[in-house]
C-alpha positions as CSV (number, residue, x, y, z in Angstrom):
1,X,0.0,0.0,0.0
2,X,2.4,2.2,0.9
3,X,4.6,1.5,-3.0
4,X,1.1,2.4,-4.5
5,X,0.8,5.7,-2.1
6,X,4.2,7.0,-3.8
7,X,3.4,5.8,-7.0
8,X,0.1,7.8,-6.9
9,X,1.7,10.9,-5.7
10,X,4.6,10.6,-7.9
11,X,2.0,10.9,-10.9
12,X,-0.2,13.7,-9.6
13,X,3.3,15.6,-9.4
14,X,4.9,14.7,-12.5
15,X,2.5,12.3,-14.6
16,X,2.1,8.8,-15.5
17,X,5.3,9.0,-17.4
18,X,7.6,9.7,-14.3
19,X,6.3,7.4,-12.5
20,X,6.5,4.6,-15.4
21,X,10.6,6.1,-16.2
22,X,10.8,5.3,-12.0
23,X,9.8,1.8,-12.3
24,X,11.9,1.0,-15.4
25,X,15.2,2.4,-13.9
26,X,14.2,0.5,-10.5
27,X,13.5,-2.5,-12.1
28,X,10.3,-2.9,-10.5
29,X,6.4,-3.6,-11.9
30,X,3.4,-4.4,-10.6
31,X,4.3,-7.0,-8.1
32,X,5.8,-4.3,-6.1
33,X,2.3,-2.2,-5.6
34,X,0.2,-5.7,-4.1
35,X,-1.6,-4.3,-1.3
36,X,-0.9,-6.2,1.9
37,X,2.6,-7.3,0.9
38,X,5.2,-6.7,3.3
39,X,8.3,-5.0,1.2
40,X,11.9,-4.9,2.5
41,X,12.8,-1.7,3.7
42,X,15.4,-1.5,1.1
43,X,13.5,-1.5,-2.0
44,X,11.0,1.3,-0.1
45,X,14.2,3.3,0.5
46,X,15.1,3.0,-3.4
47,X,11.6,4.3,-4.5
48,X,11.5,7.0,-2.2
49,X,15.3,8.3,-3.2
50,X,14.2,8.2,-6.5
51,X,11.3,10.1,-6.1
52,X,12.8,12.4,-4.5
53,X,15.5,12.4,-7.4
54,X,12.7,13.5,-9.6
55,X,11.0,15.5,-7.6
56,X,13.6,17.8,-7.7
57,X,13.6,17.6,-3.0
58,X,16.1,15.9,-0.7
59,X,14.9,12.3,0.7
60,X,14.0,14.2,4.0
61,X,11.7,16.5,2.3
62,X,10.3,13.9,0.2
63,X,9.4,11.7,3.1
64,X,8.2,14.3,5.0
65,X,5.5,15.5,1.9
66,X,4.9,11.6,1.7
67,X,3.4,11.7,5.0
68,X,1.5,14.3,4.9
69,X,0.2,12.8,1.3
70,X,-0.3,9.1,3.6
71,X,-3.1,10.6,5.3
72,X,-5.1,11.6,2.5
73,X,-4.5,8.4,0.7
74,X,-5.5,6.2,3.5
75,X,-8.3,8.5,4.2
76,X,-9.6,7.7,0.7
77,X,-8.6,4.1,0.5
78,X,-9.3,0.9,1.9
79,X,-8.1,2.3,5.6
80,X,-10.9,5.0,5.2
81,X,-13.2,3.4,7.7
82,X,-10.3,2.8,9.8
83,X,-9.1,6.3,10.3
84,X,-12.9,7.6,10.7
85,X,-13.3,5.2,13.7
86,X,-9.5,6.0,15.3
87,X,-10.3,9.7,16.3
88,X,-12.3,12.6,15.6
89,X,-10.1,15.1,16.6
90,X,-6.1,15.2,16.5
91,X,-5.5,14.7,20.1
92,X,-7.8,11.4,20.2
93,X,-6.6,10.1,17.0
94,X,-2.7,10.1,17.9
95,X,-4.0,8.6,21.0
96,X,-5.3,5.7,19.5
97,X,-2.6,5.2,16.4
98,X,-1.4,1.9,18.2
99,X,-5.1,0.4,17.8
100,X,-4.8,1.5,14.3
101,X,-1.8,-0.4,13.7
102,X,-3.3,-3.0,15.6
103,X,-6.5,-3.7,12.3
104,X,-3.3,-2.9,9.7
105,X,-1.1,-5.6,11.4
106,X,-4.0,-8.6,11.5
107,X,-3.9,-7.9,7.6
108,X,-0.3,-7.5,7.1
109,X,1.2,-10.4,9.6
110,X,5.1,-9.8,9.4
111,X,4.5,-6.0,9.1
112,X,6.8,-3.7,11.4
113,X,4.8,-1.4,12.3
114,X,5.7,1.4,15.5
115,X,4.1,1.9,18.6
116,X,2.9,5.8,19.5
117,X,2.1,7.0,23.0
118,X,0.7,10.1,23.9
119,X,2.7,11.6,27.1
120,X,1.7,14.9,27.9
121,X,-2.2,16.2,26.7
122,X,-3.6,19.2,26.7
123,X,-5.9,22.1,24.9
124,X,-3.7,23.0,22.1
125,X,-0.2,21.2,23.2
126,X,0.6,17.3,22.7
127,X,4.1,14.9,23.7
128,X,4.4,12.3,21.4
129,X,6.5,9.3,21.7
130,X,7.2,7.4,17.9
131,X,8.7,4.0,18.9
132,X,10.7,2.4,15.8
133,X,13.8,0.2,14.9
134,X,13.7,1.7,11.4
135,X,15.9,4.2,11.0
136,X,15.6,7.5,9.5
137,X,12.0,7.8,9.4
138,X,11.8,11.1,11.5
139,X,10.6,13.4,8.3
140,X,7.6,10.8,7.4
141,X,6.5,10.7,11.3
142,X,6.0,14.6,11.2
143,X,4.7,14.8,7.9
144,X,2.2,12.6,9.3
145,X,1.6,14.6,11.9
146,X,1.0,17.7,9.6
147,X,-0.9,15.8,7.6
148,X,-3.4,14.9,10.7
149,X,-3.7,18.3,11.4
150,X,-4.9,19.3,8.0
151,X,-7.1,16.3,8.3
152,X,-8.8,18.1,11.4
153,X,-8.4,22.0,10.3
154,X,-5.9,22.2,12.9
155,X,-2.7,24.3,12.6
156,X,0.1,24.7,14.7
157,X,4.5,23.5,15.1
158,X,5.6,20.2,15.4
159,X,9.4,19.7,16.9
160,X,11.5,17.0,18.1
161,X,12.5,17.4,21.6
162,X,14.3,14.1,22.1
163,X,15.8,11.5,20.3
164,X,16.8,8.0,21.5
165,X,18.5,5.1,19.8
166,X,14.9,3.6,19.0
167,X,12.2,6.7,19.8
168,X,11.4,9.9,19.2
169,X,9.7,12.5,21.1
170,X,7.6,15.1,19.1
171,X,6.3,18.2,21.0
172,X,2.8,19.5,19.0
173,X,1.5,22.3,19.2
174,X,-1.6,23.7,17.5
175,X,-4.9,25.1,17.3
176,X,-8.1,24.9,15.1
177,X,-8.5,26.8,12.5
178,X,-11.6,28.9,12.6
């Protein structure tokens, strides 16, 4: 699902064509978009680089759009039900992220999927925890994050205040938009 989010983004930026000149120089087809296949991390890495090659952004900034684009996509996809049951309101919805991964990880057994935990709540101010062993997934995590917020009108800042060998700490910030 998540080869098929990039590949859709890819051509709402650039066109069928990129994406298509992508999968010829990556060697890959079809049988890298199945939904509910588990992917090395590897090959995800080598779509996203390119990507971002063509995009014309750095891998960071590419990851980080990607996450913000992951929200939409699932929210219009097969995880649509999903995300309308995890939260209606950013603060309830990071709260429950580990139930969502919970309903994606019965249909993807073998998936590695990370654990969130809200620390600190309050009107307008949130402590995340992002548990992980992937590496290097810091700019898709807060593109996430953005990308909730503009799925429930909220604005605000989202910053790292602490990271450890397998978590991340992300202070949020925000308020609705009226």
């Amino acid at each position: 699902m998540i080869h098929r989010a990039m590949r859709q983004m890819v051509q709402e930026e650039l066109g069928e064509e990129a994406w298509l000149a992508l999968e010829q120089k990556l060697e890959i087809g079809p049988t890298e978009l199945l939904t509910g296949m588990v992917y090395d991390d590897a090959l995800t890495l080598e779509i996203v680089a390119e990507a971002a090659a063509r995009l014309n952004l750095s891998v960071d900034q590419t990851l980080e759009a990607f996450g913000q684009y992951w929200v939409r996509f699932a929210g219009q996809g097969s995880l649509s039900s999903i995300m309308n049951f995890t939260g209606q309101n950013l603060a309830s919805f990071i709260a429950n992220l580990d139930r969502l991964h919970l309903a994606v990880g019965s249909a993807m057994p073998g998936a590695r999927l990370p654990a969130f935990a809200t620390l600190e709540s309050a009107p307008g101010h949130l402590v995340m925890e992002y548990r992980s062993d992937r590496v290097g997934m810091e700019p898709f995590v807060k593109g996430l994050l953005q990308g909730l917020m503009d799925r429930f009108d909220a604005c605000g800042e989202i910053d790292v205040v602490h990271r450890g060998e397998k978590s991340i700490l992300f202070d949020i910030r925000y308020q609705d938009k009226d």
